[in-house]
LOKOL-499183 format. One record per residue (C-alpha): residue number from 0; residue in three letters; x, y, z. Coordinates in pm, 1 decimal. Example, Ala and Ser with C-alpha at 12.3 -4.5 7.8 and 13.67 -1.06 7.14 Angstrom:
milo, gupa, east, north, up
0, Ala, 1230.0, -450.0, 780.0
1, Ser, 1367.0, -106.0, 714.0
//
This chain:
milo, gupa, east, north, up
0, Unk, 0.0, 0.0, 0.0
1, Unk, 128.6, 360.9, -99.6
2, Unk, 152.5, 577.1, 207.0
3, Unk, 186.1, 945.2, 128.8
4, Unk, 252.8, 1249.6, 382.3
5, Unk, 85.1, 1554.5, 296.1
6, Unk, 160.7, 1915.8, 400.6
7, Unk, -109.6, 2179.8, 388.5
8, Unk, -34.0, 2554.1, 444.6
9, Unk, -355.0, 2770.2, 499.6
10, Unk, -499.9, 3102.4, 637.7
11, Unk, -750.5, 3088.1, 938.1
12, Unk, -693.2, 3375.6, 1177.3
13, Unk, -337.1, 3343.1, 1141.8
14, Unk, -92.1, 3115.8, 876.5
15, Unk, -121.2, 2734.9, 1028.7
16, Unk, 33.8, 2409.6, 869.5
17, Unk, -78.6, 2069.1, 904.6
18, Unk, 117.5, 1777.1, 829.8
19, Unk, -52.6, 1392.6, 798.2
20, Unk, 34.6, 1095.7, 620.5
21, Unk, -267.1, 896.6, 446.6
22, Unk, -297.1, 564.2, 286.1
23, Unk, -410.5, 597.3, -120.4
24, Unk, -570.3, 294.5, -188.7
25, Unk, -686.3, 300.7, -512.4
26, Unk, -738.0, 701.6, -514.2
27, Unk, -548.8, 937.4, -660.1
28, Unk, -271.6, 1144.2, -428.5
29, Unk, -474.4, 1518.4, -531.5
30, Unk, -829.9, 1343.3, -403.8
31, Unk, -667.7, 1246.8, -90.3
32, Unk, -523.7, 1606.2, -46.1
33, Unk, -878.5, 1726.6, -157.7
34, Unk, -1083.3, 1519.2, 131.2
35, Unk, -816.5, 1604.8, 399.5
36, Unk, -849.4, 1997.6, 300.4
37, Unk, -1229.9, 1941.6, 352.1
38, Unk, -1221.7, 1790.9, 680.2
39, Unk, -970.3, 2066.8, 794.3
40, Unk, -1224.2, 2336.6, 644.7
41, Unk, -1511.5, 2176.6, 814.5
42, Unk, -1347.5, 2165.1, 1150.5
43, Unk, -1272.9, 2545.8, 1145.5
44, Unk, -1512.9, 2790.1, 1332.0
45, Unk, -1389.9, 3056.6, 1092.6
46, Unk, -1307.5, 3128.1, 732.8
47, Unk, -1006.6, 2938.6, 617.7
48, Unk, -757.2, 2979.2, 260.6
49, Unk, -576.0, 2759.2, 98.4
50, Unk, -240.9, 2852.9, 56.7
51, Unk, -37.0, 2560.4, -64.4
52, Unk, -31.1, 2146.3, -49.6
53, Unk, 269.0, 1934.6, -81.8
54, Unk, 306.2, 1612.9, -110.1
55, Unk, 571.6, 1396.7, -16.4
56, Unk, 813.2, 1723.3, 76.1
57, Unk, 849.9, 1833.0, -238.5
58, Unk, 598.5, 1802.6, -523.8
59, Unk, 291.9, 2110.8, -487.8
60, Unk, -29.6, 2009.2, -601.1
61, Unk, -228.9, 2291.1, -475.0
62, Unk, -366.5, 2409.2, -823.6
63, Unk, -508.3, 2096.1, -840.2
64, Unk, -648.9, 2047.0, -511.0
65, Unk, -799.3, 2397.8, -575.7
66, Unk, -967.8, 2346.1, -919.1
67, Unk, -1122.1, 2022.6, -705.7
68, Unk, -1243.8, 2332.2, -472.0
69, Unk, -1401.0, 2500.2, -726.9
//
């Protein structure tokens, strides 16, 4: 099984990152970025931005996970 760590930079009341490694299987890395950036939006009292999502350290994917926003 394919274990990825993801890194996602956002805006709440103040620039906060979140690191967490999922497993994929079967989905694709930017739908498992997608779903965790939902979960962390949904567990916010206030109005939070995307910045930026990397996956394993070095590969952004955060237009992607944004057009899935959209």
């Amino acid at each position: 099984m394919n274990k990825i760590s993801f890194e996602i930079h956002y805006k709440a009341y103040n620039r906060t990152t979140q690191r967490s490694s999922f497993l994929l299987i079967g989905r694709k890395t930017e739908q498992v970025a997608f779903e965790w950036w939902k979960q962390i939006r949904k567990e916010m009292s206030f109005h939070t931005e995307l910045d930026k999502v990397i996956v394993n350290g070095d590969q952004d994917v955060t237009d992607i996970v944004k057009e899935l926003e959209s």
